[in-house]
C-alpha positions, -999 to 999 in steps of 0.1 A, spaced: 392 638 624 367 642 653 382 631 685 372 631 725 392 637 748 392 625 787 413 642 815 421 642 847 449 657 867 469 623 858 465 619 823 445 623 791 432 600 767 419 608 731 397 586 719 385 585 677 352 575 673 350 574 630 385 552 635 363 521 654 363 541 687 401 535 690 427 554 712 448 582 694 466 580 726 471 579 763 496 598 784 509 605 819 506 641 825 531 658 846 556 683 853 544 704 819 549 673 800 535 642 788 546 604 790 531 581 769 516 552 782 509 538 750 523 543 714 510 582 701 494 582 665 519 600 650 492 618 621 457 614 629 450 635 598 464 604 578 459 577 601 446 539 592 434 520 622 464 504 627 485 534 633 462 544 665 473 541 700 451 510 708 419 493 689 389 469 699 387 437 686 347 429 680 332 404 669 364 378 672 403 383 677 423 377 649 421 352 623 403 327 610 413 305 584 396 285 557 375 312 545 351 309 569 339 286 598 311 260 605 286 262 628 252 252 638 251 229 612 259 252 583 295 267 564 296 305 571 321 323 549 341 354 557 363 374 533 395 391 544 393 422 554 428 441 553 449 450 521 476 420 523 459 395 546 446 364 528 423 360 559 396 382 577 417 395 610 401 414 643 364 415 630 350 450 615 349 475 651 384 487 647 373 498 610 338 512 616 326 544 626 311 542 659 285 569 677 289 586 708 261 578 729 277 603 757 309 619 770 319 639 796 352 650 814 362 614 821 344 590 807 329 584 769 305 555 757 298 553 723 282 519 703 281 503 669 255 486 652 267 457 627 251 438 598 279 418 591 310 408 587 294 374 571 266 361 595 275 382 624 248 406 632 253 432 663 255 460 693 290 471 705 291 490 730 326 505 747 332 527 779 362 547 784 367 561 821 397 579 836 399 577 877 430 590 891 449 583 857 437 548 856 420 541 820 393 520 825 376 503 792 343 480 788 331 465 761 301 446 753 286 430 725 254 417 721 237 393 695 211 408 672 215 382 648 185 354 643 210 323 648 233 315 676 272 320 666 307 326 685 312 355 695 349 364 711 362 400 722 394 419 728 419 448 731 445 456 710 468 482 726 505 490 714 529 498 743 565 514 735 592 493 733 627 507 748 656 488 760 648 485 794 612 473 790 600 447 809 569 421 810 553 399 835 521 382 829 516 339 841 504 317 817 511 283 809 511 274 776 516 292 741 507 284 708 535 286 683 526 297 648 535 285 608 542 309 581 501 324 581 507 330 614 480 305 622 479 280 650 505 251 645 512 230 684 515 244 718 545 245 737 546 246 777 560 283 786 582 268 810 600 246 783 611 281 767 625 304 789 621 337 763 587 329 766 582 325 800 564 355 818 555 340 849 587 362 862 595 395 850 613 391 821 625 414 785 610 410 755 623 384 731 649 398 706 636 383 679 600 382 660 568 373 689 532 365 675 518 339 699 491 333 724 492 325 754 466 308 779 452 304 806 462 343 814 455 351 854 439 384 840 474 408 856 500 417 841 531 443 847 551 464 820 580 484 832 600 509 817 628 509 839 651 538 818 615 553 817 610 553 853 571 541 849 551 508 856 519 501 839 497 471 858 469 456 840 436 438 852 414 419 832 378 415 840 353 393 824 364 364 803 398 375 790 416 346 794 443 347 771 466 373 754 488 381 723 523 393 727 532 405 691 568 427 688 586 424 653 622 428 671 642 440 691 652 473 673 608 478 669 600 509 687 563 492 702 550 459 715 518 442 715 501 425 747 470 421 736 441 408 761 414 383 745 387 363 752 398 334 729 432 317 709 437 322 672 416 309 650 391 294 677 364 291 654 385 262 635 407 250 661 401 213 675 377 208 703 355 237 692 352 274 697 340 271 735 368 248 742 393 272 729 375 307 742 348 315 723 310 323 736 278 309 717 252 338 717 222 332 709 198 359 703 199 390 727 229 368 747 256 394 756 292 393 760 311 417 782 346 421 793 367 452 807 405 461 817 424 488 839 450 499 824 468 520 863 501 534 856 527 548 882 558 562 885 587 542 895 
């Protein structure tokens, strides 16, 4: 498969552009060797999307339920999208081929045009930059479509998981989840102390899947028996995230920054009250992240 690859001194990035312009991976150079920052594809040659390093979310994170969503005065259905999911999850990017509009040393931009999935017609566009072994990544979408609709973004980057990881990012409140992993109540993060990140704090030991808002934009991950710290910075309207592990004995996690909560486009108030933007024609949405990562 036909990969780019960014380098610095620091560290290197492969990026896939026929695998939705995802990350194969992103490691630390040094000393000879190479630390990942996050999760290696293991075998590119055989890889799905969800076995790459990280992926974009475009145009919503996620799912939605019901089969669909209304808007603008009018039902517009979606079918599911992944083998085993009732429900269309995460949009099409992170399953479409997208095409390098330039690369160079450090930095790759490369776009997708979409008709579809359902009424969603639209321009992606992604940057990859390395600076000192910082990963920089915009993305951008843009409305082609004749009708306004919600549009949300997001990244979906999986982080190893050892014993002595550790996670700090503030937020509030998190939205617990029934058996579809839909939305079902929130819960104040302070009333459950395994899900408060306000402080740094390890992973839950058992199953995560939840969102959690309003998000400050930074948050820390250390690998203490690693001896690394990754800090990340949100720009743009990522004002929420998704921390997804399985357990305890799961070699990854998931911290996942996005513009919007599950299932926006269904959930009460309406999908700007829970994160969503309404473009209308030739409207844009852009957000961005910097991923720096240091020794300890």
């Amino acid at each position: 498969m036909d990969t780019i690859s960014l380098a610095d001194d620091i560290a290197e990035v492969v990026i896939v552009p026929g695998l939705g312009a995802g990350l194969a991976s992103y490691d630390l150079l040094a000393h000879g060797g190479r630390e990942p920052i996050l999760r290696p594809c293991r075998d590119l040659s055989r890889a799905a999307p969800f076995d790459l390093a990280s992926i974009l979310l475009v145009p919503w994170s996620n799912r939605i339920s019901g089969g669909g969503f209304a808007f603008g005065g009018r039902f517009h259905p979606l079918q599911p999208n992944l083998a085993g999911e009732p429900m269309p999850i995460h949009g099409n990017g992170f399953s479409s081929a997208w095409t390098t509009v330039e690369a160079s040393a450090v930095s790759a931009c490369l776009a997708l045009n979409s008709d579809g999935p359902g009424p969603f017609m639209f321009e992606a566009v992604v940057r990859y930059s390395l600076e000192r072994g910082t990963l920089g990544v915009a993305l951008k979408v843009t409305n082609r479509g004749p009708v306004a609709l919600p549009f949300g973004l997001g990244l979906h980057p999986w982080f190893p998981r050892t014993p002595g990881t550790t996670l700090q990012a503030r937020a509030a409140v998190a939205t617990r989840e029934d058996r579809l992993h839909l939305p079902n109540g929130q819960i104040a993060v302070a009333s459950r102390e395994e899900w408060d990140f306000s402080v740094r704090r390890r992973l839950p030991e058992r199953w995560i899947n939840n969102d959690f808002s309003p998000w400050d934009g930074h948050a820390e991950i250390i690998w203490s028996d690693r001896g690394l710290r990754l800090n990340i910075a949100a720009e743009g309207d990522l004002s929420a995230y998704i921390l997804y592990s399985p357990a305890s004995d799961a070699d990854f996690f998931c911290f996942e920054p996005v513009t919007h909560l599950v299932d926006a486009h269904n959930r009460a108030g309406g999908p700007e009250a829970n994160g969503l933007a309404i473009l209308d024609h030739g409207d844009c949405l852009a957000i961005g992240c910097r991923f720096v990562p240091a020794h300890l």
